[in-house]
Structures are given as structure tokens and as C-alpha cells.
Backbone atoms as SQL, in Angstrom:
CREATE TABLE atoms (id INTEGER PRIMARY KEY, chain TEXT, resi INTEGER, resn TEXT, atom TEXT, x REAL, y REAL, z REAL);
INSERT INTO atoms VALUES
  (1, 'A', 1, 'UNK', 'N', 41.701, -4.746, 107.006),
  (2, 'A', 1, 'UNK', 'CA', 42.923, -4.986, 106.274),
  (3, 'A', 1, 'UNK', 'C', 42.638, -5.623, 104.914),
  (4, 'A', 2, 'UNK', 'N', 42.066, -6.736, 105.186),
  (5, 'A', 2, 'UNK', 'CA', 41.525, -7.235, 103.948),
  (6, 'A', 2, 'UNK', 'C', 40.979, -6.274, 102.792),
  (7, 'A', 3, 'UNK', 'N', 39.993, -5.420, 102.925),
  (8, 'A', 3, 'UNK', 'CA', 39.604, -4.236, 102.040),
  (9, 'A', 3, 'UNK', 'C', 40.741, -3.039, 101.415),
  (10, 'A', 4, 'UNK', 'N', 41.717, -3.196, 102.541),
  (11, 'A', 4, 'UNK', 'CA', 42.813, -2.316, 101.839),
  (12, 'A', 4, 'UNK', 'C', 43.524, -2.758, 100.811),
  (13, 'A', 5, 'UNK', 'N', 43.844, -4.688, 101.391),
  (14, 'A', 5, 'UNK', 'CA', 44.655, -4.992, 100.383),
  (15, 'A', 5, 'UNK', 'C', 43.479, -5.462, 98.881),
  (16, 'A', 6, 'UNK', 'N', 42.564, -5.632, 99.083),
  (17, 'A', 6, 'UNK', 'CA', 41.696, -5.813, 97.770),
  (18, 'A', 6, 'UNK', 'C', 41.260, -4.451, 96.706),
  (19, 'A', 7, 'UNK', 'N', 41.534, -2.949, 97.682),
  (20, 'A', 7, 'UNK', 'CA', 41.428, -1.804, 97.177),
  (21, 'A', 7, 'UNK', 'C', 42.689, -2.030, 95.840),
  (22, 'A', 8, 'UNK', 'N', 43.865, -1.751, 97.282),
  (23, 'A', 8, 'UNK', 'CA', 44.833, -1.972, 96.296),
  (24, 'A', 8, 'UNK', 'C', 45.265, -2.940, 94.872),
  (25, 'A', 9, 'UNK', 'N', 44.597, -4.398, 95.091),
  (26, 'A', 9, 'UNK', 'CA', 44.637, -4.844, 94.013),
  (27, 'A', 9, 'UNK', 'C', 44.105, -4.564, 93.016),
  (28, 'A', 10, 'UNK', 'N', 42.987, -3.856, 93.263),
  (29, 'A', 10, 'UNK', 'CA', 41.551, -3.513, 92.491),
  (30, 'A', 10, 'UNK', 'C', 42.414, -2.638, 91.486),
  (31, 'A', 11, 'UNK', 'N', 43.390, -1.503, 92.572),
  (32, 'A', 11, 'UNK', 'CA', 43.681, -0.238, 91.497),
  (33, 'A', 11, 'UNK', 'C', 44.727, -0.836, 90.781),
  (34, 'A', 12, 'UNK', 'N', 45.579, -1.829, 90.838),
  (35, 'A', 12, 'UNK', 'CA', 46.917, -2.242, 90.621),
  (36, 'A', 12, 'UNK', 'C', 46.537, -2.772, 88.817),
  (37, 'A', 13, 'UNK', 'N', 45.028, -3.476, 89.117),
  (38, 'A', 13, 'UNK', 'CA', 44.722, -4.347, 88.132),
  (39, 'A', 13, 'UNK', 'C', 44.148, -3.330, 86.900),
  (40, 'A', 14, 'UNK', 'N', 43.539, -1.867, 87.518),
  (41, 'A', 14, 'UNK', 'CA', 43.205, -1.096, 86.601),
  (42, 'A', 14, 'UNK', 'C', 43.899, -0.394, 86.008),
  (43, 'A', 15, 'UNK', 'N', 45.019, 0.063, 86.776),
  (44, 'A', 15, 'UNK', 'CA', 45.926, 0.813, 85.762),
  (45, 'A', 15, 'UNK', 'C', 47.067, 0.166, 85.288),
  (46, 'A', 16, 'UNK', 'N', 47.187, -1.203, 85.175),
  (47, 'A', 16, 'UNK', 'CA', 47.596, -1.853, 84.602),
  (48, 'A', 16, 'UNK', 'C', 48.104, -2.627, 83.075),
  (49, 'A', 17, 'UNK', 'N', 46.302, -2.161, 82.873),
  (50, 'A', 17, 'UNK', 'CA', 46.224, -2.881, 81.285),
  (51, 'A', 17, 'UNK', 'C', 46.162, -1.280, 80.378),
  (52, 'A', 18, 'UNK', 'N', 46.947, -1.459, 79.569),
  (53, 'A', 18, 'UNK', 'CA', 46.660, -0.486, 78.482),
  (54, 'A', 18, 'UNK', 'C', 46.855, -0.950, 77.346),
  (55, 'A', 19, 'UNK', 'N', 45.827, -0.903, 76.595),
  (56, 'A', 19, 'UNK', 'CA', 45.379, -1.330, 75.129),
  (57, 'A', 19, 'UNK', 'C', 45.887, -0.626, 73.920),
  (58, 'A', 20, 'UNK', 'N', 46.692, 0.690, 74.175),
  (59, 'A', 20, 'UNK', 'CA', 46.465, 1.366, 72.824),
  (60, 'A', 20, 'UNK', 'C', 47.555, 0.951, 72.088),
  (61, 'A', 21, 'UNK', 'N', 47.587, 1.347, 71.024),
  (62, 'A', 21, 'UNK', 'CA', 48.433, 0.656, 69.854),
  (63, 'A', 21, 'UNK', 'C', 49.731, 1.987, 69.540),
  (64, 'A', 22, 'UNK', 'N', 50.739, 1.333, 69.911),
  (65, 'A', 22, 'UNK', 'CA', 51.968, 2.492, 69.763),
  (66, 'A', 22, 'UNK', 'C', 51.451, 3.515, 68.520),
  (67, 'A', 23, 'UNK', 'N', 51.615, 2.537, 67.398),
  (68, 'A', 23, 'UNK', 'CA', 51.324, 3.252, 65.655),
  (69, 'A', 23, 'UNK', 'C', 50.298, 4.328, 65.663),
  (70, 'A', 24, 'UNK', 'N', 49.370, 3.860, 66.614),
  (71, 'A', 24, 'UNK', 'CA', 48.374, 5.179, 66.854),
  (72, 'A', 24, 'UNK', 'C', 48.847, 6.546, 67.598),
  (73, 'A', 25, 'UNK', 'N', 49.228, 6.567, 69.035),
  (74, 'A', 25, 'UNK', 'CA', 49.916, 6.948, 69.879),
  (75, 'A', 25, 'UNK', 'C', 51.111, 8.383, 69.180),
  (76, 'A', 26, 'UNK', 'N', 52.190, 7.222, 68.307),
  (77, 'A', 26, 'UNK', 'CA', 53.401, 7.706, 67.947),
  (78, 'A', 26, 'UNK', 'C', 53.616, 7.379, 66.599),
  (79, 'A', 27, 'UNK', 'N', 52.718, 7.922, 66.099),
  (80, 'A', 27, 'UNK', 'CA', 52.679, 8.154, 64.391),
  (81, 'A', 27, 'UNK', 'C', 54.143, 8.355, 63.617),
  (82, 'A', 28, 'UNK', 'N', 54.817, 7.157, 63.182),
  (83, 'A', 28, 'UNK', 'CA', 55.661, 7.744, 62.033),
  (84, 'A', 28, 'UNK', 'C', 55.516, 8.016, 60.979),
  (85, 'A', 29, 'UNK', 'N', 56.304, 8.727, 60.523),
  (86, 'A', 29, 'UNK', 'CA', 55.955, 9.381, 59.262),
  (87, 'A', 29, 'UNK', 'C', 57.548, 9.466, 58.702),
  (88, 'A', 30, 'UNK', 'N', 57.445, 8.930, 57.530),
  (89, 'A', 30, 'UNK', 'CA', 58.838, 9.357, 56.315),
  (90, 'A', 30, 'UNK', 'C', 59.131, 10.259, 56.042),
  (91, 'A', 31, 'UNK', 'N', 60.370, 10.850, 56.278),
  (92, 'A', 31, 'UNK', 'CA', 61.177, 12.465, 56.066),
  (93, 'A', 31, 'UNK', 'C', 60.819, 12.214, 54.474),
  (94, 'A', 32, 'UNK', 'N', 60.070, 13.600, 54.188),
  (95, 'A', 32, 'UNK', 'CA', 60.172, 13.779, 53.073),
  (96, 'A', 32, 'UNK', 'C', 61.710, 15.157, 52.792),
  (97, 'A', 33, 'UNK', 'N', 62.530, 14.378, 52.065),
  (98, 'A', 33, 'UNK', 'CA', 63.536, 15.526, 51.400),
  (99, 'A', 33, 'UNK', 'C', 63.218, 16.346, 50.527),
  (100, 'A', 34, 'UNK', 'N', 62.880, 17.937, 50.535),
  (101, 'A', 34, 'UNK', 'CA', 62.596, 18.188, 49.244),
  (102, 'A', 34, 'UNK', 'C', 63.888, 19.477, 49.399),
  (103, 'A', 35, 'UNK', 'N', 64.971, 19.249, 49.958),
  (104, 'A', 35, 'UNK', 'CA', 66.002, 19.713, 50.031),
  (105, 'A', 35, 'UNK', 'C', 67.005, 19.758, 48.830),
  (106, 'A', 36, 'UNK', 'N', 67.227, 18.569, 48.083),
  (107, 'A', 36, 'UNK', 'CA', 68.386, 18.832, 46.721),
  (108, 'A', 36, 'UNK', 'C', 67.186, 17.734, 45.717),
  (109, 'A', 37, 'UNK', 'N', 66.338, 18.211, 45.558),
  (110, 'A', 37, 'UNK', 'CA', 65.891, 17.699, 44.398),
  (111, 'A', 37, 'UNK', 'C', 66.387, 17.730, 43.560),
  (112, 'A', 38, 'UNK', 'N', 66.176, 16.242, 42.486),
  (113, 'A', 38, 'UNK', 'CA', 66.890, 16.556, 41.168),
  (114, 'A', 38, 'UNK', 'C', 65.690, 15.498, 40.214),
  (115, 'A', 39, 'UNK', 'N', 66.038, 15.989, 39.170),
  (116, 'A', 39, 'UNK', 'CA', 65.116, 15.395, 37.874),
  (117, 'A', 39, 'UNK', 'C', 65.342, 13.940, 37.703),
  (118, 'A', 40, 'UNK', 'N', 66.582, 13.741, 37.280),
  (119, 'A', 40, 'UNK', 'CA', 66.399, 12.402, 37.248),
  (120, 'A', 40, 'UNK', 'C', 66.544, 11.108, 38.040),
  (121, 'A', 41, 'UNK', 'N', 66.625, 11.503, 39.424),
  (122, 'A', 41, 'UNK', 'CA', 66.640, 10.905, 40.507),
  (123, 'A', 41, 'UNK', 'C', 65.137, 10.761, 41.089),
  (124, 'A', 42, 'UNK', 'N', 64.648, 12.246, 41.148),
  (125, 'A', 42, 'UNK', 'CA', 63.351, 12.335, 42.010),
  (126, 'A', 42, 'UNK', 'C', 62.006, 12.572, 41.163),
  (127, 'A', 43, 'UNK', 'N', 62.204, 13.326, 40.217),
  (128, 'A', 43, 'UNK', 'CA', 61.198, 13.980, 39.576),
  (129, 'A', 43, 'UNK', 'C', 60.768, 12.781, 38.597),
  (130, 'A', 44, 'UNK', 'N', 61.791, 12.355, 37.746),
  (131, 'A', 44, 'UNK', 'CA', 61.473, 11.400, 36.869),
  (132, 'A', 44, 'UNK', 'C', 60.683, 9.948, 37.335),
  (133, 'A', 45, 'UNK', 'N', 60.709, 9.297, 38.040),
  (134, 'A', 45, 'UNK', 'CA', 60.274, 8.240, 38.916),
  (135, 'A', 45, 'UNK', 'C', 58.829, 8.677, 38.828),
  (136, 'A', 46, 'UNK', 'N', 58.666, 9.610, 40.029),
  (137, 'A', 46, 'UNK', 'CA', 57.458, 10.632, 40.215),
  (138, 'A', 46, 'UNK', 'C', 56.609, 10.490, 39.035),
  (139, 'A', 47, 'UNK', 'N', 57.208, 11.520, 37.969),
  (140, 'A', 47, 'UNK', 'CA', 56.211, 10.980, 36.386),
  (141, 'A', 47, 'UNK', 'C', 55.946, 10.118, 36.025),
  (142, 'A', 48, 'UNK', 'N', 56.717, 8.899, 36.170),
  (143, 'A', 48, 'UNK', 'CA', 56.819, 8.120, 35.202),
  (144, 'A', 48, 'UNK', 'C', 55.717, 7.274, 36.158),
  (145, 'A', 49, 'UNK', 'N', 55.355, 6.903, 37.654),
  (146, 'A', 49, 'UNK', 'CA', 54.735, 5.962, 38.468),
  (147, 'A', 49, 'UNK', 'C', 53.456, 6.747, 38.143),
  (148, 'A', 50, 'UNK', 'N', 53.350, 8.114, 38.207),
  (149, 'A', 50, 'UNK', 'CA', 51.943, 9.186, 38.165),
  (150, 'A', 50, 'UNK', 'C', 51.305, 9.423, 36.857),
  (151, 'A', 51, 'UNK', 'N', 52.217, 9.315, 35.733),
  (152, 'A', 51, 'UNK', 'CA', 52.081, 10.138, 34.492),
  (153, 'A', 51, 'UNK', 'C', 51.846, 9.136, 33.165),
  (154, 'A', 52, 'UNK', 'N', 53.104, 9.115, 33.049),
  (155, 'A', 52, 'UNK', 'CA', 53.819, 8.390, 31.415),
  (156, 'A', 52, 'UNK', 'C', 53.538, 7.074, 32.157),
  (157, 'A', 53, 'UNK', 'N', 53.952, 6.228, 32.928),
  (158, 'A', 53, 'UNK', 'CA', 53.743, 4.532, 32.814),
  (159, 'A', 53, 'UNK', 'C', 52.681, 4.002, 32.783),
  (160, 'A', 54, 'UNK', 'N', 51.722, 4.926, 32.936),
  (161, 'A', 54, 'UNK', 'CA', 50.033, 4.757, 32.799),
  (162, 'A', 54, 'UNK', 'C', 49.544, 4.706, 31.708),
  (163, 'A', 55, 'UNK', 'N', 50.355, 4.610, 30.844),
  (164, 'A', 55, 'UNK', 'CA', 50.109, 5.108, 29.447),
  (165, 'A', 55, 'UNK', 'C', 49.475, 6.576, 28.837),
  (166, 'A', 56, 'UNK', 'N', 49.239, 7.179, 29.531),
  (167, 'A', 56, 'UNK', 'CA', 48.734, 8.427, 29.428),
  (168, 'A', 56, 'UNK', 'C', 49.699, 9.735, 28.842),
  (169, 'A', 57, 'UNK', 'N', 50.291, 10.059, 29.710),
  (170, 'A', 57, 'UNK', 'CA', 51.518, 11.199, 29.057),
  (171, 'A', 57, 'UNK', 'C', 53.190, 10.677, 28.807),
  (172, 'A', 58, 'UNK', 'N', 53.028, 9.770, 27.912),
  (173, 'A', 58, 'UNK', 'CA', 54.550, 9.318, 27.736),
  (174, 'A', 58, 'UNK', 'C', 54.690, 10.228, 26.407),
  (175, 'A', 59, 'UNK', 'N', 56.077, 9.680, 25.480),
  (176, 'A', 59, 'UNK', 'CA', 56.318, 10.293, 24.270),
  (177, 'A', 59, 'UNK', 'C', 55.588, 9.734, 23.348),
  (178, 'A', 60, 'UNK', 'N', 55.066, 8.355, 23.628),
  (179, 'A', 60, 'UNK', 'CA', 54.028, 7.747, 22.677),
  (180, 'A', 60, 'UNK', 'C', 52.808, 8.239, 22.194),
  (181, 'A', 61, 'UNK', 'N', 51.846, 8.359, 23.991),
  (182, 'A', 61, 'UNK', 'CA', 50.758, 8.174, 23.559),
  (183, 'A', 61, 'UNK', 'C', 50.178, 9.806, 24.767),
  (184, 'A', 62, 'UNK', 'N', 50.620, 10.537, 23.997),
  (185, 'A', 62, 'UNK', 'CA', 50.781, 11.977, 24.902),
  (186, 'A', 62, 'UNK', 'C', 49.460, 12.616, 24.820),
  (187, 'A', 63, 'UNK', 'N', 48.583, 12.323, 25.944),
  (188, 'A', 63, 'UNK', 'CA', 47.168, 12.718, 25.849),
  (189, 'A', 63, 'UNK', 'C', 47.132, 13.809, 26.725),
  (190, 'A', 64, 'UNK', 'N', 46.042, 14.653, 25.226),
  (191, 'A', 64, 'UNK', 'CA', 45.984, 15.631, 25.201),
  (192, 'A', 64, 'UNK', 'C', 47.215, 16.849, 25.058),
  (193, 'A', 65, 'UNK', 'N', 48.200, 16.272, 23.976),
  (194, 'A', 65, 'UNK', 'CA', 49.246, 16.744, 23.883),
  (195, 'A', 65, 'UNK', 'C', 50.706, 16.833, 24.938),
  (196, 'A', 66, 'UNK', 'N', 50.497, 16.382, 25.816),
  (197, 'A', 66, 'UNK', 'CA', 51.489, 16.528, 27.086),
  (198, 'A', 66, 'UNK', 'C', 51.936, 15.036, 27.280),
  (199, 'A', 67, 'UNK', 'N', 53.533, 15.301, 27.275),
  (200, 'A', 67, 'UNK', 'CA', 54.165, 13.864, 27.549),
  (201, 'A', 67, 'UNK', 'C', 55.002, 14.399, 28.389),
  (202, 'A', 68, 'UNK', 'N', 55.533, 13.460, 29.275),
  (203, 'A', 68, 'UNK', 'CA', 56.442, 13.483, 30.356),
  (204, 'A', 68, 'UNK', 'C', 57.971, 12.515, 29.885),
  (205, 'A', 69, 'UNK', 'N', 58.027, 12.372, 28.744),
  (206, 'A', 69, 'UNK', 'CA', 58.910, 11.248, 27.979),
  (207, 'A', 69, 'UNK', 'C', 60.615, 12.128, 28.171),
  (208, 'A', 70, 'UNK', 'N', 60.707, 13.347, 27.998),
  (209, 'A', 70, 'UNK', 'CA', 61.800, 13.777, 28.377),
  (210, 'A', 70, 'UNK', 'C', 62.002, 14.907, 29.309),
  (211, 'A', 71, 'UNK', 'N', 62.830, 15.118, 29.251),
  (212, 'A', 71, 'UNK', 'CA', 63.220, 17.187, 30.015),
  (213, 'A', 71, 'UNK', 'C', 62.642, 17.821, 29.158),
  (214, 'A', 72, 'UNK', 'N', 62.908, 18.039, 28.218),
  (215, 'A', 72, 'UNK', 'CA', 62.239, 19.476, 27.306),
  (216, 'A', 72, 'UNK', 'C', 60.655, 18.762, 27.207),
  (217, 'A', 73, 'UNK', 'N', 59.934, 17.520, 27.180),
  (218, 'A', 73, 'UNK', 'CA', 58.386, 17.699, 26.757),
  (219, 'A', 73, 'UNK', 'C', 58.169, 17.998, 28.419),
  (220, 'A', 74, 'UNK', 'N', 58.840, 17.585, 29.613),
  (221, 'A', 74, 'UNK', 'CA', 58.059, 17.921, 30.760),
  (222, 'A', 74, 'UNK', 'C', 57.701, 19.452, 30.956),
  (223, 'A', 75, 'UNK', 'N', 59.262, 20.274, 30.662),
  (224, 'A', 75, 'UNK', 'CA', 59.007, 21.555, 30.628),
  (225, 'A', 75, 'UNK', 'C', 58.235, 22.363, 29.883),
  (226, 'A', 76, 'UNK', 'N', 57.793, 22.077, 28.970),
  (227, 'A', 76, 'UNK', 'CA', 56.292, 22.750, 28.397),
  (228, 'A', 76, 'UNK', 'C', 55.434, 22.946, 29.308),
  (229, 'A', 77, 'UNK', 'N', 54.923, 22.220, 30.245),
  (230, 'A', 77, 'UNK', 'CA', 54.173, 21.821, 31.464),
  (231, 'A', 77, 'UNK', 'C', 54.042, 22.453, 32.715),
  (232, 'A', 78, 'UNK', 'N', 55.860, 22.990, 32.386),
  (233, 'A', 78, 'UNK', 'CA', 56.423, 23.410, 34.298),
  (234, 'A', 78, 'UNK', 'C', 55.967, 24.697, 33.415),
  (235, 'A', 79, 'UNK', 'N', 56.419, 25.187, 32.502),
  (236, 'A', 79, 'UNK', 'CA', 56.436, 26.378, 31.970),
  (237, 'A', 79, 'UNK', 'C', 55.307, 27.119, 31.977),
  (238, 'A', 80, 'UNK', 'N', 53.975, 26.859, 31.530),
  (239, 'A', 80, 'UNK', 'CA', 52.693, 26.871, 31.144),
  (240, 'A', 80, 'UNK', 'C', 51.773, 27.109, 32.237),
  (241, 'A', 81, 'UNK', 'N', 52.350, 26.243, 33.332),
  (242, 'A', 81, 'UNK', 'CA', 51.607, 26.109, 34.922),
  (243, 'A', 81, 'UNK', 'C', 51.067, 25.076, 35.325),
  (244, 'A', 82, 'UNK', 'N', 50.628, 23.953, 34.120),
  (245, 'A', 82, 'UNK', 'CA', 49.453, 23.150, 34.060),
  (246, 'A', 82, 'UNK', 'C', 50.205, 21.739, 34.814),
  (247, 'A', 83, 'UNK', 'N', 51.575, 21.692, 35.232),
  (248, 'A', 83, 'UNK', 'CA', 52.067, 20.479, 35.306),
  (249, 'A', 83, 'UNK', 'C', 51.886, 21.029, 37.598),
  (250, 'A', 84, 'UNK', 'N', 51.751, 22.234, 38.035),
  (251, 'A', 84, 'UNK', 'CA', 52.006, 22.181, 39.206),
  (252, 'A', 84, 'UNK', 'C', 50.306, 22.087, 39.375),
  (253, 'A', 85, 'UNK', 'N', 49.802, 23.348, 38.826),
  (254, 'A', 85, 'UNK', 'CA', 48.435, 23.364, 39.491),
  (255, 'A', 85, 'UNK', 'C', 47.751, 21.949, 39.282),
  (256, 'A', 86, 'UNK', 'N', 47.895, 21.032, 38.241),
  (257, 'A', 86, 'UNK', 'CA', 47.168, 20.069, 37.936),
  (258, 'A', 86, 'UNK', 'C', 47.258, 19.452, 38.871),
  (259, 'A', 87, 'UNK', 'N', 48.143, 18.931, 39.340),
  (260, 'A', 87, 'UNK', 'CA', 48.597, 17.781, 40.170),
  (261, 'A', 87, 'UNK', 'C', 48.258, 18.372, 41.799),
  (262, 'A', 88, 'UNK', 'N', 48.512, 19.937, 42.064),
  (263, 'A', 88, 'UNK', 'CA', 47.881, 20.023, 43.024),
  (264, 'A', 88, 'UNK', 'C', 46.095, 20.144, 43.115),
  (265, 'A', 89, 'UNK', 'N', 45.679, 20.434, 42.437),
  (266, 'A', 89, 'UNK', 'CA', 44.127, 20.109, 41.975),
  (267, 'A', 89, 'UNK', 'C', 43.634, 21.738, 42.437),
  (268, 'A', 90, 'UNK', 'N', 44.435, 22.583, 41.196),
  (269, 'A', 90, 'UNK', 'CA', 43.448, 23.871, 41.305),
  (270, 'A', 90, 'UNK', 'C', 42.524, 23.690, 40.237),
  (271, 'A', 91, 'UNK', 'N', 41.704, 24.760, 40.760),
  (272, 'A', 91, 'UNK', 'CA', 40.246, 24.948, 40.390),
  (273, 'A', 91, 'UNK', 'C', 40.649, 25.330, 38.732),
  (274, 'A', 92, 'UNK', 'N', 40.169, 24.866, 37.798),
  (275, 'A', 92, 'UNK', 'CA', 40.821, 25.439, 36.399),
  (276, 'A', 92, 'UNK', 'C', 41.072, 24.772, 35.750),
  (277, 'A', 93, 'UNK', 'N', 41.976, 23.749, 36.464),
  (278, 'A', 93, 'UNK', 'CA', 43.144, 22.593, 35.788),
  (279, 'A', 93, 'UNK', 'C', 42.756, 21.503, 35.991),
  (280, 'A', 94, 'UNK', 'N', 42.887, 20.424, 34.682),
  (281, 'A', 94, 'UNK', 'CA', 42.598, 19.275, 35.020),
  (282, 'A', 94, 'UNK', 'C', 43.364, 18.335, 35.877),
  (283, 'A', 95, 'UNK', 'N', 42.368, 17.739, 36.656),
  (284, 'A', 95, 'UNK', 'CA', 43.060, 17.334, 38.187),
  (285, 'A', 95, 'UNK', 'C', 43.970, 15.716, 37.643),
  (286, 'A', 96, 'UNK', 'N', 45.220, 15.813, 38.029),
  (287, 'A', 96, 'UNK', 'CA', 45.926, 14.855, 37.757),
  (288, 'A', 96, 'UNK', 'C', 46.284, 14.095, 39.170),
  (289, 'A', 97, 'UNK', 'N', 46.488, 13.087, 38.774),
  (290, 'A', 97, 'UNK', 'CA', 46.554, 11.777, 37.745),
  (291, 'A', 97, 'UNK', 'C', 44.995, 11.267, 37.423),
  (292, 'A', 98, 'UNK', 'N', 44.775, 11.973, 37.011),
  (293, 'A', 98, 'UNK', 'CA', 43.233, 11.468, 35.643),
  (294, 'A', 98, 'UNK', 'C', 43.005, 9.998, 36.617),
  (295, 'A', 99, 'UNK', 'N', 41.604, 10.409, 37.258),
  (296, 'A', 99, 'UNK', 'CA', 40.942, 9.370, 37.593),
  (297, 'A', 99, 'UNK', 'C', 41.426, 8.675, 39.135),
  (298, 'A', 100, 'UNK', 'N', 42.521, 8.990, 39.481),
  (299, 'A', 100, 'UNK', 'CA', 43.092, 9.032, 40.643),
  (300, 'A', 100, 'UNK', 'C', 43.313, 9.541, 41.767),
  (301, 'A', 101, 'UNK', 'N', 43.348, 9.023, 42.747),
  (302, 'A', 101, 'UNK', 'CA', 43.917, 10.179, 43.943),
  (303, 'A', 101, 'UNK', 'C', 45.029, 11.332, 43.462),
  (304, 'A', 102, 'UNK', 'N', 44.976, 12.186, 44.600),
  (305, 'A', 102, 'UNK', 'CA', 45.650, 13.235, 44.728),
  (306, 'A', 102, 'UNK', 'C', 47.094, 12.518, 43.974),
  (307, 'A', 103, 'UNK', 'N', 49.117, 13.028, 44.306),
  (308, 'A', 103, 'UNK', 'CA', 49.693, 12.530, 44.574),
  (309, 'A', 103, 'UNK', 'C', 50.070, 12.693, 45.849),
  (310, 'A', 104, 'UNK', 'N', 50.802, 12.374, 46.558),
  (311, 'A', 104, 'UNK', 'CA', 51.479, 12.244, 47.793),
  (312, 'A', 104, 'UNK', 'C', 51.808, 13.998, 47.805),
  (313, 'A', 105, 'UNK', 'N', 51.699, 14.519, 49.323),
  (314, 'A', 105, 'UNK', 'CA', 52.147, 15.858, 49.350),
  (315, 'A', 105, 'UNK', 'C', 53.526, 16.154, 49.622),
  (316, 'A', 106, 'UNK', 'N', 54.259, 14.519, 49.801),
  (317, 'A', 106, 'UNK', 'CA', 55.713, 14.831, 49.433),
  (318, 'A', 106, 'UNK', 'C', 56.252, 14.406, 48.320),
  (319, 'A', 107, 'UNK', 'N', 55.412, 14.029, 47.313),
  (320, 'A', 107, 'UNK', 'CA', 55.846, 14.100, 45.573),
  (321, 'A', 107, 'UNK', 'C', 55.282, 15.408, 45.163),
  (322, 'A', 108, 'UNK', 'N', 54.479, 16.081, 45.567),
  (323, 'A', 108, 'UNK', 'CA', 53.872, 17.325, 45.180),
  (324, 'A', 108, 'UNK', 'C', 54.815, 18.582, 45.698),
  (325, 'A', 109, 'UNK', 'N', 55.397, 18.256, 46.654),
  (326, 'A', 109, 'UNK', 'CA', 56.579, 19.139, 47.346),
  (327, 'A', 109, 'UNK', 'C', 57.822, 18.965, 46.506),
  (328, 'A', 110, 'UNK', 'N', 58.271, 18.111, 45.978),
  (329, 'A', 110, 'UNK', 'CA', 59.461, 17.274, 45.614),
  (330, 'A', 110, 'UNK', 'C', 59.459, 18.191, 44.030),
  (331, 'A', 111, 'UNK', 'N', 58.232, 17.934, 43.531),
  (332, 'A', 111, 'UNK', 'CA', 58.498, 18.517, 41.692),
  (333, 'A', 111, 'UNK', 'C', 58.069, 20.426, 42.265),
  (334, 'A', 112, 'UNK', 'N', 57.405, 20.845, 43.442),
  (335, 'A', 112, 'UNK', 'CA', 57.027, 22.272, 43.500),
  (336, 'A', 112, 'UNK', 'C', 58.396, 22.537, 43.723),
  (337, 'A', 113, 'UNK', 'N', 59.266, 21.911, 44.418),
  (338, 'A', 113, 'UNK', 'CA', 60.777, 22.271, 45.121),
  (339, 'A', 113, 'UNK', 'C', 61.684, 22.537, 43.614),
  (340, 'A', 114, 'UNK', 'N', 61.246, 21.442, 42.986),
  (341, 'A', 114, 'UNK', 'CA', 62.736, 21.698, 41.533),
  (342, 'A', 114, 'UNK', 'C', 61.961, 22.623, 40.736),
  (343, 'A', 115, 'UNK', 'N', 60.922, 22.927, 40.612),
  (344, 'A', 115, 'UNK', 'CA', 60.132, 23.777, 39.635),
  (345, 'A', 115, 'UNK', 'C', 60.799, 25.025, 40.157),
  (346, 'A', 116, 'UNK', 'N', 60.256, 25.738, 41.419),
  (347, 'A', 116, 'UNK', 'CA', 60.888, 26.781, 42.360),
  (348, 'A', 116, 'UNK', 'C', 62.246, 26.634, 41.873),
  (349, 'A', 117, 'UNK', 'N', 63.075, 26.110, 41.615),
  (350, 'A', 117, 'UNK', 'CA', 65.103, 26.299, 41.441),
  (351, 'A', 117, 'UNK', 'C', 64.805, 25.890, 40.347),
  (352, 'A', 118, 'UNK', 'N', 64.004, 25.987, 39.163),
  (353, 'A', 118, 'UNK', 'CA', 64.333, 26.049, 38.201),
  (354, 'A', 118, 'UNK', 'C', 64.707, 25.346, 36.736),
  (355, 'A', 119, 'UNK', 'N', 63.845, 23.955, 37.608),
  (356, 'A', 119, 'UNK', 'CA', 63.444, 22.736, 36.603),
  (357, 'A', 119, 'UNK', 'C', 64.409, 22.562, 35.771),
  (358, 'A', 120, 'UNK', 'N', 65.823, 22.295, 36.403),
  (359, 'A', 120, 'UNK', 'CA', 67.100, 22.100, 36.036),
  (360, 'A', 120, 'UNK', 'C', 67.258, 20.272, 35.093),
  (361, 'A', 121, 'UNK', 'N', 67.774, 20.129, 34.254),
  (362, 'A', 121, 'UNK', 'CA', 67.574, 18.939, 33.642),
  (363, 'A', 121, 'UNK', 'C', 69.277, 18.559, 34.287),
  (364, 'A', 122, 'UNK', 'N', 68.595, 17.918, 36.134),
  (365, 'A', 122, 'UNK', 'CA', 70.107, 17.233, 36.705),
  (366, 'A', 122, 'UNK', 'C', 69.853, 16.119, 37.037);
């Protein structure tokens, strides 16, 4: 009897403890919307944290000719190609944000989404 009830504790005590960490387990992740994009809500932010506030492509100090300072200098960019492929890092194009990681593949979704409808100045 004794051995049964020490079996049983034995197993009670082993499947008992579990260590793993929910966050690992059950990964959240932030809805990215790239459903009603708009420029100066979503897109602009985007540039301005990636681009222009770096000092790099504002209306000031627009290196290598490209500023992100309004609607019409971004669209030179959307127009041309150099503002999607860059940022997604094709082979060709200089890989943006200069010196930085990638951006996020739901800021990269977010400006491919308004580019696709048409890089509307809303």
C-alpha cells in the first residue's frame, strides 16, 4: 500500500510543476490594420519616425534629393518605385532607413496598402 500511495505522489508531484512562460506558449501579436489607410494619420508618422525626423529626408536636409516633408515630395518616391522597394530592401535599391533595421512588416504593409489605392493625400 505504501508503494502505491508513494507511486501516486511521485506522479502527482511530476505533472504538477510546469515552468513554461504563457508569452512563449501564446504569442501576442498587434493587429496590424492595413485596411483604411490614410496619409496623414498612418503614413505620415511612419516617415517622419523612419525618414525625415532623422534628419535625413525632410524638406530641409533631403539626402540625396528625396524628402518626405510633404504629399507631393513623398510622391516622387511612391511614383519612381524607390520609396516601396527601398524600405522593403530589394536588391537595386538603397536599403532604407540608412543604417538601420528593416521597418516593421506592418509599417511596410501600411504605406504598400495606400501606395496600392493610390497614395491619396487623406
Amino acid at each position: 500500500m505504501k508503494h502505491i500511495i508513494y507511486l501516486t505522489f511521485s506522479l502527482f508531484l511530476l505533472t504538477s510543476c510546469y515552468y513554461d512562460k504563457a508569452q512563449e506558449i501564446y504569442p501576442t501579436t498587434a493587429a496590424c490594420d492595413t485596411t483604411n489607410v490614410k496619409y496623414a494619420t498612418q503614413i505620415v508618422p511612419i516617415l517622419n519616425k523612419n525618414c525625415a525626423l532623422s534628419g535625413c529626408h525632410n524638406s530641409i536636409s533631403n539626402a540625396a534629393g528625396i524628402a518626405y516633408g510633404t504629399h507631393a515630395e513623398t510622391l516622387i518616391t511612391v511614383n519612381n518605385g524607390k520609396l516601396i522597394n527601398s524600405i522593403k530592401h530589394v536588391s537595386g535599391f538603397s536599403q532604407m532607413p540608412k543604417g538601420g533595421g528593416k521597418m516593421s512588416d506592418c509599417d511596410i504593409n501600411k504605406i504598400q496598402n495606400w501606395v496600392n489605392k493610390g497614395a491619396l493625400n487623406n
